[in-house]
Gaussian input, Z-matrix of N, CA and C with variables (Angstrom, degrees):
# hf/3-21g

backbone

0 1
 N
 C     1     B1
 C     2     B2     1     A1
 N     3     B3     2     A2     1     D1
 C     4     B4     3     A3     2     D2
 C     5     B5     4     A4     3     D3
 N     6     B6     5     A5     4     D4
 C     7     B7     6     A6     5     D5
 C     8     B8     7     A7     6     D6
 N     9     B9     8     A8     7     D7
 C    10    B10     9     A9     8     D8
 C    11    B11    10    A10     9     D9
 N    12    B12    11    A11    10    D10
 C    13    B13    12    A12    11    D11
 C    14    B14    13    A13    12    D12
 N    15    B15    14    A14    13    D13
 C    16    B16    15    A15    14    D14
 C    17    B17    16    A16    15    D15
 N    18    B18    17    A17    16    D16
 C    19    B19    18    A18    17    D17
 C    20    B20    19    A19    18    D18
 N    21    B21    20    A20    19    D19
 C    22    B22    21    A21    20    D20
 C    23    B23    22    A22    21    D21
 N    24    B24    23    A23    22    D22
 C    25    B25    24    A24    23    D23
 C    26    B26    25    A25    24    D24
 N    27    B27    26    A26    25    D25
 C    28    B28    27    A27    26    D26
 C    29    B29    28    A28    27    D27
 N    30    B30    29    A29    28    D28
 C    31    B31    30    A30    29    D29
 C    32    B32    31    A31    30    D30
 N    33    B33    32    A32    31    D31
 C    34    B34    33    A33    32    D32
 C    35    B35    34    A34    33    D33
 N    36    B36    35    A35    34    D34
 C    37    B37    36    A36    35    D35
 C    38    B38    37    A37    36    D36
 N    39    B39    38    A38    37    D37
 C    40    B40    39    A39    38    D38
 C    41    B41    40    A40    39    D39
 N    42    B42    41    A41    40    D40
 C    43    B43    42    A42    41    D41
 C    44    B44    43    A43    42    D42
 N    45    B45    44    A44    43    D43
 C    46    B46    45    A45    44    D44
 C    47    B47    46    A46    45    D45
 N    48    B48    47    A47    46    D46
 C    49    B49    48    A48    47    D47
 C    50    B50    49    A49    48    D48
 N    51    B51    50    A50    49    D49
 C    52    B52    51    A51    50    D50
 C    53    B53    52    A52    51    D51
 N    54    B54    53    A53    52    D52
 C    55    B55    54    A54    53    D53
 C    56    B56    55    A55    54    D54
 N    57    B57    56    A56    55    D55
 C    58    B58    57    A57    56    D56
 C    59    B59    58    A58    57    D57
 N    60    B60    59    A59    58    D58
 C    61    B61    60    A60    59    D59
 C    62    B62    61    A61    60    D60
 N    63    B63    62    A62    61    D61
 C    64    B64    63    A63    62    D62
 C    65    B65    64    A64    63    D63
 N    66    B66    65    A65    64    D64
 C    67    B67    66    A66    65    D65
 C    68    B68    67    A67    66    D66
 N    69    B69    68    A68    67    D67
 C    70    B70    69    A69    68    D68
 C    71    B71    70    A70    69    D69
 N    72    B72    71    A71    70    D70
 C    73    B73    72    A72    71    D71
 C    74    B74    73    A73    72    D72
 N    75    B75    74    A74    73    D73
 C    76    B76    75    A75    74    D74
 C    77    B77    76    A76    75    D75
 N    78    B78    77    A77    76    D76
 C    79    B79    78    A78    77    D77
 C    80    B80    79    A79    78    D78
 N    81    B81    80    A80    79    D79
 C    82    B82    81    A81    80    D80
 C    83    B83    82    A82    81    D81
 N    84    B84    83    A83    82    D82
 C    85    B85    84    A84    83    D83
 C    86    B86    85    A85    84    D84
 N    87    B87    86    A86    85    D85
 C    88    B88    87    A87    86    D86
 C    89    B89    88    A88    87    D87
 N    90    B90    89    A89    88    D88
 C    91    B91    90    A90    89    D89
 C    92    B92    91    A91    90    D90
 N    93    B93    92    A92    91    D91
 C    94    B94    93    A93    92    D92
 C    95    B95    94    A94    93    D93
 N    96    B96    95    A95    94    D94
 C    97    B97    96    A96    95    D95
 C    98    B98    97    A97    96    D96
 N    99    B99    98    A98    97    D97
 C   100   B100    99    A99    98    D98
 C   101   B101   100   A100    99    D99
 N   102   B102   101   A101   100   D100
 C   103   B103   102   A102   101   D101
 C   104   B104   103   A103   102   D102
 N   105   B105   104   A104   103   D103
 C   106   B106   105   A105   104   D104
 C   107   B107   106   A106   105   D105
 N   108   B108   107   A107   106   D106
 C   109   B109   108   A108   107   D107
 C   110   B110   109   A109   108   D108
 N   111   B111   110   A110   109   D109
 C   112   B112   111   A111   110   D110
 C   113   B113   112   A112   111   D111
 N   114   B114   113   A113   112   D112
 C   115   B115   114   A114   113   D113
 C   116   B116   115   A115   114   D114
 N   117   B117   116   A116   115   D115
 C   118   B118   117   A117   116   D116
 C   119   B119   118   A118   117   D117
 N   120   B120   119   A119   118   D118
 C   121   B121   120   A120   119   D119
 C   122   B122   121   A121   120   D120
 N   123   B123   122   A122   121   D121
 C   124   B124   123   A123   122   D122
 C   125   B125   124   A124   123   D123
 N   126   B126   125   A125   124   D124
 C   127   B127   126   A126   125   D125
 C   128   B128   127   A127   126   D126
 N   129   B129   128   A128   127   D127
 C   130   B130   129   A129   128   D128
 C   131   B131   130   A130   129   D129
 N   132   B132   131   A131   130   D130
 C   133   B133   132   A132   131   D131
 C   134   B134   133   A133   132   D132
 N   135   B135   134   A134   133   D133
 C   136   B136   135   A135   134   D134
 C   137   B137   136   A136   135   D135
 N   138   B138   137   A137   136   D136
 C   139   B139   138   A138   137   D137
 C   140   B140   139   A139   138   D138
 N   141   B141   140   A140   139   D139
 C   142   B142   141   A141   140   D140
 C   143   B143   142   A142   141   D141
 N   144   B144   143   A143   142   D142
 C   145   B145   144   A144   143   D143
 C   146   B146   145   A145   144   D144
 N   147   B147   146   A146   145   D145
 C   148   B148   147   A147   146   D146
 C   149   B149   148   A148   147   D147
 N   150   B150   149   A149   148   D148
 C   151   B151   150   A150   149   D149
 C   152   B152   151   A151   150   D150
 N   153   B153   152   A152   151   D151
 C   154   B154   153   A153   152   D152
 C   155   B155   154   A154   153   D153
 N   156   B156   155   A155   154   D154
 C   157   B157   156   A156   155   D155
 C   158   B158   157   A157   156   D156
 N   159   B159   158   A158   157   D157
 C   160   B160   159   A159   158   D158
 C   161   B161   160   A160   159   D159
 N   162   B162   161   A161   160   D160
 C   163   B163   162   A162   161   D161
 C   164   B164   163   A163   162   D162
 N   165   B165   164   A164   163   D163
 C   166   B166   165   A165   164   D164
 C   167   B167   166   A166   165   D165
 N   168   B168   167   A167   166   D166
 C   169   B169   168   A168   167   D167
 C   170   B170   169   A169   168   D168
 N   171   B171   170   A170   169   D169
 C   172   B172   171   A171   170   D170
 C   173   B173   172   A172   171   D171
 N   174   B174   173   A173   172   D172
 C   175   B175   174   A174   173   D173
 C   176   B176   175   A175   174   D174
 N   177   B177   176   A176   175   D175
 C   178   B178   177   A177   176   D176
 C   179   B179   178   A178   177   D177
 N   180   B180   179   A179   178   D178
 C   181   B181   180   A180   179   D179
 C   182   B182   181   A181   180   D180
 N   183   B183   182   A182   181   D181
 C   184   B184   183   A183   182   D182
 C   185   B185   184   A184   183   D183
 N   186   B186   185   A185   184   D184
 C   187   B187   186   A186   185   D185
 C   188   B188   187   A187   186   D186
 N   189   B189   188   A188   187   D187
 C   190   B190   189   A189   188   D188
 C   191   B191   190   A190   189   D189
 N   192   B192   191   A191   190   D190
 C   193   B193   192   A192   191   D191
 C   194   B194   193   A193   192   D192

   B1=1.4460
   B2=1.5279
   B3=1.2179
   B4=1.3257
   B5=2.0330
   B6=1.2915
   B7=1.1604
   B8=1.8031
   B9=1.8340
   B10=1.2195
   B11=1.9643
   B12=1.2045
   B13=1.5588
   B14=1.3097
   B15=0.9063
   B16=1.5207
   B17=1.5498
   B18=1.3147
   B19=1.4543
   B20=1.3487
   B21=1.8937
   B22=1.7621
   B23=0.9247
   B24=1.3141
   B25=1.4457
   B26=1.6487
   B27=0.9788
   B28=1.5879
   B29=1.7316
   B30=1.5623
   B31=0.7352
   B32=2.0196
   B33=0.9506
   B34=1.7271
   B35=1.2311
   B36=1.4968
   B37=1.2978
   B38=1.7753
   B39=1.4323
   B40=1.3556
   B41=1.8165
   B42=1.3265
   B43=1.7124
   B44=1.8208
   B45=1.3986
   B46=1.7019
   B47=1.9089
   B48=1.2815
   B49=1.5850
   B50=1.8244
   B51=1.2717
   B52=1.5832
   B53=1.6369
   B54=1.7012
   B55=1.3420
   B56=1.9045
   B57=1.9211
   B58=1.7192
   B59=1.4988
   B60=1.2450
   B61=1.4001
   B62=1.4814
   B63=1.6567
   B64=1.0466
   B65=1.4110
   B66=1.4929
   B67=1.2888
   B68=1.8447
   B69=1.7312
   B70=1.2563
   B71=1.6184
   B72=1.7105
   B73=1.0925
   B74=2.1711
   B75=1.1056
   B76=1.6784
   B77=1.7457
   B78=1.7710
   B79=1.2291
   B80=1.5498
   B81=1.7431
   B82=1.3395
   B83=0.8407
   B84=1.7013
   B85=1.3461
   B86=1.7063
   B87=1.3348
   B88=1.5331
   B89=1.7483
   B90=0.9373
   B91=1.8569
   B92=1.5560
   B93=1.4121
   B94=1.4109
   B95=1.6033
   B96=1.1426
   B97=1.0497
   B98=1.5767
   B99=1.1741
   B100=1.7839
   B101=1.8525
   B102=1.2972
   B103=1.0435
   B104=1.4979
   B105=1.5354
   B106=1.9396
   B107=1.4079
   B108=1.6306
   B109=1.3278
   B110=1.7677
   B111=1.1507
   B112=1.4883
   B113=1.8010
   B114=1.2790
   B115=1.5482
   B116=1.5707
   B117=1.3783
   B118=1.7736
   B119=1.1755
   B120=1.6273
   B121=1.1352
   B122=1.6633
   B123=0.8599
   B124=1.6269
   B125=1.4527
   B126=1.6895
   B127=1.2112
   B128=1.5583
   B129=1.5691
   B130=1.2900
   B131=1.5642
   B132=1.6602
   B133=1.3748
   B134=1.7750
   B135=1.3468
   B136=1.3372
   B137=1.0369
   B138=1.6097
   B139=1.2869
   B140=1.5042
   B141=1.5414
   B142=1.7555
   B143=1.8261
   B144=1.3729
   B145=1.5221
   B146=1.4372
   B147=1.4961
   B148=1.6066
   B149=1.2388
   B150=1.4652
   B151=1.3744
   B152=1.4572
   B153=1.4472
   B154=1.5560
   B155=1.7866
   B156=1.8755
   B157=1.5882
   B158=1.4084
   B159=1.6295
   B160=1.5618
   B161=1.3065
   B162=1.2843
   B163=1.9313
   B164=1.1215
   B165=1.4646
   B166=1.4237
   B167=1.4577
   B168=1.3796
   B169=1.3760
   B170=1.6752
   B171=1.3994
   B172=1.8215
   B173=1.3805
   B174=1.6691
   B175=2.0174
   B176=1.9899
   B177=0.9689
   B178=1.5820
   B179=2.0446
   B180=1.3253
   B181=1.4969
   B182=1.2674
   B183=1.2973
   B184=1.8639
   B185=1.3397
   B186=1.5284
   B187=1.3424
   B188=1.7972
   B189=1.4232
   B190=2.0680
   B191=1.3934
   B192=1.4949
   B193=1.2002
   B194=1.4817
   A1=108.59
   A2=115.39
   A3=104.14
   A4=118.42
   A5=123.07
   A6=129.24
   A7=95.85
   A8=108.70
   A9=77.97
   A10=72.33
   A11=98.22
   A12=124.26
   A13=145.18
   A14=133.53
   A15=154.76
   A16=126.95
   A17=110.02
   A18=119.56
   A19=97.58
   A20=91.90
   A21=118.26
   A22=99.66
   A23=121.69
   A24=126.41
   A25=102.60
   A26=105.82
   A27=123.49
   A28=98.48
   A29=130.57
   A30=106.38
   A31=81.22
   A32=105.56
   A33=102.24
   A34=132.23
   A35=125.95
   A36=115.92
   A37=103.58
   A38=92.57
   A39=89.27
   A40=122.31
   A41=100.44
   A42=101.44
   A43=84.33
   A44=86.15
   A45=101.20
   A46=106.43
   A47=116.61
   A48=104.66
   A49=83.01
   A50=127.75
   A51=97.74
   A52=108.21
   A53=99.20
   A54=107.48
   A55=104.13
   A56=96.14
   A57=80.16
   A58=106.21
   A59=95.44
   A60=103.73
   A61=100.38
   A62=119.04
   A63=135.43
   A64=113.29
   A65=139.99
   A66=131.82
   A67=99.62
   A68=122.06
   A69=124.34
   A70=100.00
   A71=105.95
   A72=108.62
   A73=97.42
   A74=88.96
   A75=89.99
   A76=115.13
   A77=107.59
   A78=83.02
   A79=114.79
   A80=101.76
   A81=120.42
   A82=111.85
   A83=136.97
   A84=112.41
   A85=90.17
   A86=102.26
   A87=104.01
   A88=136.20
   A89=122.08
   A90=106.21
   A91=97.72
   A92=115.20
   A93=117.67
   A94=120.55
   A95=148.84
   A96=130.70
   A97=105.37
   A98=114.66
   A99=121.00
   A100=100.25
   A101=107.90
   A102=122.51
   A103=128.07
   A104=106.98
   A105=106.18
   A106=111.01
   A107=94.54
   A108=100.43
   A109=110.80
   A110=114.38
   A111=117.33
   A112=94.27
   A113=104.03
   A114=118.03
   A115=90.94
   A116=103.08
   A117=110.62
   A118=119.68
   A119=124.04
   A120=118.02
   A121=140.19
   A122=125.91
   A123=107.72
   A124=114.66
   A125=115.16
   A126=118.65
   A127=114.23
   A128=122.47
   A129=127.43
   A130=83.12
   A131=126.22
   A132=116.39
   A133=95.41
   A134=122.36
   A135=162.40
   A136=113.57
   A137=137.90
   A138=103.84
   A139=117.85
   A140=99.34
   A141=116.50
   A142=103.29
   A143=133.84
   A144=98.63
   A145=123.34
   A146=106.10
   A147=115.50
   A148=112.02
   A149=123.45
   A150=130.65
   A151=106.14
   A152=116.19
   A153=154.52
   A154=96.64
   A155=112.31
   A156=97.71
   A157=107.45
   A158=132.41
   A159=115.93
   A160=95.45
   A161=107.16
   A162=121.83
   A163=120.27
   A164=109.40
   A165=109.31
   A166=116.69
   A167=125.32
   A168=120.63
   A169=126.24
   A170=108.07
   A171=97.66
   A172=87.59
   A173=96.26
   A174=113.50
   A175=83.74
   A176=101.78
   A177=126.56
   A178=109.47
   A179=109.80
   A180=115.07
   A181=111.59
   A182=104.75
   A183=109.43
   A184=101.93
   A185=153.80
   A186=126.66
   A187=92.24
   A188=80.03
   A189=104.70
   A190=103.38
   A191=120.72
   A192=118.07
   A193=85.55
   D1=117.37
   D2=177.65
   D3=-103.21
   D4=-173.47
   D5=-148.23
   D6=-138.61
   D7=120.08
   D8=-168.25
   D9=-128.38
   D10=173.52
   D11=-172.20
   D12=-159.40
   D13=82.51
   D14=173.60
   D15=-39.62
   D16=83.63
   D17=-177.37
   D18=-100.39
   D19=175.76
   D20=164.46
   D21=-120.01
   D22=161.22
   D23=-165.92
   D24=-122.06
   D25=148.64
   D26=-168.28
   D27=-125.15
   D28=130.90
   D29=-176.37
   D30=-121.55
   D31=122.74
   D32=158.57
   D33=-129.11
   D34=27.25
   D35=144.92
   D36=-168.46
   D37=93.67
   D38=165.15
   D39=-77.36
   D40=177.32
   D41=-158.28
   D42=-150.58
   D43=170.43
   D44=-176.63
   D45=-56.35
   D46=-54.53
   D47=-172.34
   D48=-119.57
   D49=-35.01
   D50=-171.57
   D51=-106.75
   D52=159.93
   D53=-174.40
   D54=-124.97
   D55=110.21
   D56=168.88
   D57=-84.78
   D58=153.97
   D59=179.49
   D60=-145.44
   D61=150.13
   D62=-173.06
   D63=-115.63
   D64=114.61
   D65=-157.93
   D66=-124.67
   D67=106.80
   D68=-175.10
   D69=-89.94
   D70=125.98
   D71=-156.68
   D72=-82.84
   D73=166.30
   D74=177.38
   D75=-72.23
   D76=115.75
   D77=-171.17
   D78=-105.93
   D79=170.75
   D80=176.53
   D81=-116.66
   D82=-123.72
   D83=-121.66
   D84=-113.34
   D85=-2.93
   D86=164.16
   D87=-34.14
   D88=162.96
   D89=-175.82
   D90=-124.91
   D91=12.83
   D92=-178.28
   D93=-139.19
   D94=96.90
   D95=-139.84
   D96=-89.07
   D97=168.12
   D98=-157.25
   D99=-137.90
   D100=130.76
   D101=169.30
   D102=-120.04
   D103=177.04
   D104=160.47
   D105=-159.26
   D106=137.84
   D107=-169.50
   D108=-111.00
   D109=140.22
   D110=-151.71
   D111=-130.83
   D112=160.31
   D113=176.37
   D114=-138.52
   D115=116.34
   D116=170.66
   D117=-137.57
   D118=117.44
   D119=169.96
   D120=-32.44
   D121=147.88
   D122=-169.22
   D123=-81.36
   D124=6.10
   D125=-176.07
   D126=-89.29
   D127=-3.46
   D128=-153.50
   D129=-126.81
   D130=25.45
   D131=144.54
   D132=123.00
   D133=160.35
   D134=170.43
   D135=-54.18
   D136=61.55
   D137=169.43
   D138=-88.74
   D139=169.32
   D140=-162.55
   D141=-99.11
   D142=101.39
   D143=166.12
   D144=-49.05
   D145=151.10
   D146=169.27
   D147=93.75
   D148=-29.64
   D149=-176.53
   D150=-82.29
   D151=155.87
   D152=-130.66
   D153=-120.92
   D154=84.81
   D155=-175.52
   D156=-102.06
   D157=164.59
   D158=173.94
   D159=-102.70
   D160=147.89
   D161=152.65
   D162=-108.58
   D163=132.71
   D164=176.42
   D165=-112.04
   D166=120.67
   D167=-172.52
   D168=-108.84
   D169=87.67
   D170=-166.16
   D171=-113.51
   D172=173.51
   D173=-168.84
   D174=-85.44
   D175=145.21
   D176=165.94
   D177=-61.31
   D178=-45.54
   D179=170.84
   D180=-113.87
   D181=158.11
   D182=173.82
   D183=-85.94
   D184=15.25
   D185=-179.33
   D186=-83.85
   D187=178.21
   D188=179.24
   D189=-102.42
   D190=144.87
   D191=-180.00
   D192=-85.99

């Protein structure tokens, strides 16, 4: 089953090849809002500030912990 999630992306400090970027996820019914902050090379794509990215989060194997 995977986990999917709808952030904006914050970009606050780009760098020569990496970009951290901070992505505030869309919130629900939560009372605290939840984010993720990422360091990505600029070779694994463009990001846009302000714009709306999805994540998708599934387990790599089917066993159960």
């Amino acid at each position: 089953m995977a986990i999917i999630l709808k952030a904006k992306c914050r970009i606050f400090e780009p760098n020569y090849r990496i970009i951290r970027a901070q992505f505030d996820l869309e919130r629900g019914k939560e009372a605290f809002g939840e984010y993720i902050v990422v360091n990505l090379l600029r070779e694994r794509g463009v990001l846009q500030d302000e714009r709306w990215y999805r994540f998708i989060i599934e387990p790599l194997t089917n066993h159960k912990a």
